[in-house]
C-alpha positions in Angstrom: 118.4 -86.8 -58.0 116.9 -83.4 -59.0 114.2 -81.4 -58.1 111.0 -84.1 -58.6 108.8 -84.8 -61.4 105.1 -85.3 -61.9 103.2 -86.9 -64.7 100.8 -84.1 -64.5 101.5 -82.1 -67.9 99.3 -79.1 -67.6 101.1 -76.3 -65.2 99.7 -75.9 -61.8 101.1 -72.8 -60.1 102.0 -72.5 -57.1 100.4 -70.1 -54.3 103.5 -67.0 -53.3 104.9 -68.5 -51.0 104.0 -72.3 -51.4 106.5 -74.8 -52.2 104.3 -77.5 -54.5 104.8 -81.3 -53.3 104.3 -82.1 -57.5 105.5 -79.9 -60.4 104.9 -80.7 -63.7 107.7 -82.5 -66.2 108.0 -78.7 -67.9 108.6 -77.1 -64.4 110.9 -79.5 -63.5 112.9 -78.9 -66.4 112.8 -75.1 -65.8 113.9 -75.7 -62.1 116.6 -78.3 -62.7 118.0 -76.1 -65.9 118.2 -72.6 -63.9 119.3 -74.4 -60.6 122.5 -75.7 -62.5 123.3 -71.6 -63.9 122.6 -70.1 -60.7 124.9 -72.5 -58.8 127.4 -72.4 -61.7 127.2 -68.3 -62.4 125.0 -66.9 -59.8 121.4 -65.5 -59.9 122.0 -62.0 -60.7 124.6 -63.3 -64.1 121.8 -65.5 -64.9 119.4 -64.5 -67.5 115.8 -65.5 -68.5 117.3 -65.9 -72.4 119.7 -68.7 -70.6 117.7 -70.5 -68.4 115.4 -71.0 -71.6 117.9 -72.1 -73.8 119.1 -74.8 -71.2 115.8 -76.6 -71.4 115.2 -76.0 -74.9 112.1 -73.4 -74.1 111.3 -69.9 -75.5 110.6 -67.2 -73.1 107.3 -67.3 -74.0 106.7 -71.2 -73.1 109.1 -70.4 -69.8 106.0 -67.3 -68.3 103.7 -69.8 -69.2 105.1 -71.3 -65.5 106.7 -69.0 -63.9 106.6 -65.3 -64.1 110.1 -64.3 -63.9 113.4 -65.2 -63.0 112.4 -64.5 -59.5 109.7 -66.9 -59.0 112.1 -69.4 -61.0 114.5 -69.3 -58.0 111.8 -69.2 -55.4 110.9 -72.7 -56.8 114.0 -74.1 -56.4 114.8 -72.7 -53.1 111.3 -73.4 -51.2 111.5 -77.0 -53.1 115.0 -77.6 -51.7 113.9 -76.6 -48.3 110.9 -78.5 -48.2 112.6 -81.8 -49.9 115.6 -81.5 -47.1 112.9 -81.2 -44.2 111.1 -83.9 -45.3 114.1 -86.5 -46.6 115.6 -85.8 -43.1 112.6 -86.5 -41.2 111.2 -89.5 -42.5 115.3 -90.8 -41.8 115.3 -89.7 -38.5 112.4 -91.1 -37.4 113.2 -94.9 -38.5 115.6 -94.6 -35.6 116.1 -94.3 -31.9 117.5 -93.1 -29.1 119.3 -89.4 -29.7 122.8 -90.5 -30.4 121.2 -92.6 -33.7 119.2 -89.9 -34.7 121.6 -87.3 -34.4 124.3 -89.4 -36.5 121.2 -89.9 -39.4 120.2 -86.7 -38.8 123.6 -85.8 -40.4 124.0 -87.9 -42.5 120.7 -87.5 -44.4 121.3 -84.1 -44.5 124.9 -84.5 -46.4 123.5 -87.2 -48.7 120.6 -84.8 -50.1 123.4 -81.9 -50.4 125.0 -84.0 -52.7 122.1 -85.8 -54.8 120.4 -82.6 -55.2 124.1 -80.4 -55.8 122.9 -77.9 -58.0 119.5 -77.0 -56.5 121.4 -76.9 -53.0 124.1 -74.4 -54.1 121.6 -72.4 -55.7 119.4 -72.3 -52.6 122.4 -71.4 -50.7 122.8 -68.0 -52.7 121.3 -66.2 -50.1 117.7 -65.5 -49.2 118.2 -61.8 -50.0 117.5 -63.1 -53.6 113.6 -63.9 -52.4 111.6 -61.2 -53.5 108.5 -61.5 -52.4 107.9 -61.4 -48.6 105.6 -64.5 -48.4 108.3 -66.1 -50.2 110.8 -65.4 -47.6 108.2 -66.6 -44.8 108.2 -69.9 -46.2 111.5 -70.1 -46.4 112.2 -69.0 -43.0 109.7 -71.2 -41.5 111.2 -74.6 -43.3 114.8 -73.2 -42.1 113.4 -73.2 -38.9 111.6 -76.3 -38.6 114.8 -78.1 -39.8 117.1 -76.3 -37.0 113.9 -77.2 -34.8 114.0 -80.6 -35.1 117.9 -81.0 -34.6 117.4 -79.6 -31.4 114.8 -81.4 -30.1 117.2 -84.2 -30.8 119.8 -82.6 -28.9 117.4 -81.7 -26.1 116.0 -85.4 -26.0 120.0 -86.6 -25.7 120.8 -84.1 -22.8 117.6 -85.1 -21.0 118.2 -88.9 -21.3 121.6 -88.4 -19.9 122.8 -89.5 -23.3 124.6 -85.6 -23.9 126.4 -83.3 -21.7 124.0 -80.6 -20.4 125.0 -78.2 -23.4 122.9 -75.7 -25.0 120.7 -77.0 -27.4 121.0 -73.9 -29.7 124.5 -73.4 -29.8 125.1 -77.2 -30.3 122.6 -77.3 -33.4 124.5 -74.2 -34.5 127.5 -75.8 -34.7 126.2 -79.2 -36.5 124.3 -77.0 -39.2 127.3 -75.0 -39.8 129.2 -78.0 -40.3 126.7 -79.2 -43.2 126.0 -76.3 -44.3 129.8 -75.1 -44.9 130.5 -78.2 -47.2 128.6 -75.9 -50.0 131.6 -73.7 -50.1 134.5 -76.4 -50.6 133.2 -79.7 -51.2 133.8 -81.5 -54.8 131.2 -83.8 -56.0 134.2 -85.3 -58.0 136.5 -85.9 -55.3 137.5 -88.8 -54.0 135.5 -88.4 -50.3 131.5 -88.9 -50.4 129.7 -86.0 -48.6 128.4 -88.3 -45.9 131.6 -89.7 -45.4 132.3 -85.7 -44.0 129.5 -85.7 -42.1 130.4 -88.9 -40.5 133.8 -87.6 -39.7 132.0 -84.3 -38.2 129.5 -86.5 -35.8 132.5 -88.5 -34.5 134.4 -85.5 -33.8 131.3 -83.6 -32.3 129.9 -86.3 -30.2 133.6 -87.8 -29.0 135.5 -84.0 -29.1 139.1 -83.3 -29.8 140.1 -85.1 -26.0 141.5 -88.0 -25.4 139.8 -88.0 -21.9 137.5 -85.8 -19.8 141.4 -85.5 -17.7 143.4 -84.6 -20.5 142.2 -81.0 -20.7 139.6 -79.4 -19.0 137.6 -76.1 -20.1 137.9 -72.2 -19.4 135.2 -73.0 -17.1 135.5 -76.0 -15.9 138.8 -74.4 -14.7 137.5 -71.4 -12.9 134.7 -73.4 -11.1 137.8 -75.4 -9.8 139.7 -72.3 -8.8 136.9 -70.6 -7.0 136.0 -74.0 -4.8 139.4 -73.9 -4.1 139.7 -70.1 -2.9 136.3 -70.9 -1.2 137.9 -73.1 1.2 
């Protein structure tokens, strides 16, 4: 999959700081073409010259849609953010109960970072490369619906008796920086699907390293004990 199409074929630009739900066949081709350089070589080794000999364009046809490399990668990356949001929710919300959504949750998560690869990896270079503020808004504010809804999740499981009272934050921390990690090692060649990780990480965060709530207990858990003790 790669960023999506439309059958539109005049140019509709976006708004600074939108994130279009429908590009044109010529911006997609612009997007999908710079994504796969800036994930292969960076944004800053990237140039305009490249991007438009990737998609067969001349500079000139390429500022007919975008005015600069900048506004290239902005597309991709408020696209990508968007896309995830939105892929992830609709999944989640075909199932119940907290443990099912977290596990989907996950796993819709890793299945986009792989079908979209390249656009991923490029978003993942680093919102420092956002230029314009309003593009950074928009980018924060999908970043922080998606961490958002993971905890509400969280939250829902804790308050259904369904999780351990953890924090809601530091848990969705730790899932996200699961996912998002895979962007630094994972091979879309290899043998192992990405989902297949993110299976392996939901199992190991929702069942823990333990083989039983007895066979080791926390720092804390250990110094609650101590002090009841030396209370009595």
């Amino acid at each position: 999959m790669s960023i999506e199409k439309s059958s539109k074929s005049t140019p509709a630009k976006a708004a600074e700081g939108d994130a279009p739900s429908a590009r044109t066949d010529k911006e997609h081709k612009i997007l999908s073409a710079a994504a796969a350089l800036f994930a292969r070589k960076g944004f800053e080794n990237t140039s305009i010259n490249e991007i438009g000999a990737a998609c067969g364009l001349a500079k000139p046809t390429l500022y007919h849609y975008f005015r600069d490399k900048d506004s290239i990668y902005a597309g991709i990356v408020l696209t990508v953010l968007r896309e995830l949001c939105e892929a992830v929710e609709d999944d989640v919300a075909r199932e119940d109960g907290a443990a099912k959504k977290l596990r989907t949750y996950m796993l819709s998560h890793s299945r986009f970072f792989e079908e979209r690869y390249a656009e991923y990896v490029a978003a993942q270079l680093g919102y420092r490369n956002l230029r314009l503020p309003a593009d950074r808004r928009t980018a924060l504010r999908y970043r922080d619906r998606h961490e958002s809804n993971l905890r509400r999740i969280i939250e829902s499981g804790v308050s259904d008796g369904v999780f351990r009272r953890v924090d809601p934050s530091t848990s969705s921390r730790l899932v996200l920086s699961s996912l998002n990690w895979m962007v630094r090692w994972y091979k879309p060649d290899g043998p192992r699907r990405a989902t297949e990780f993110a299976d392996a990480y939901y199992e190991l965060i929702l069942h823990g390293l333990a083989t039983s709530t007895d066979a080791v207990r926390s720092p804390a858990a250990a110094r609650r004990k101590k002090a009841v003790g030396t209370a009595r």
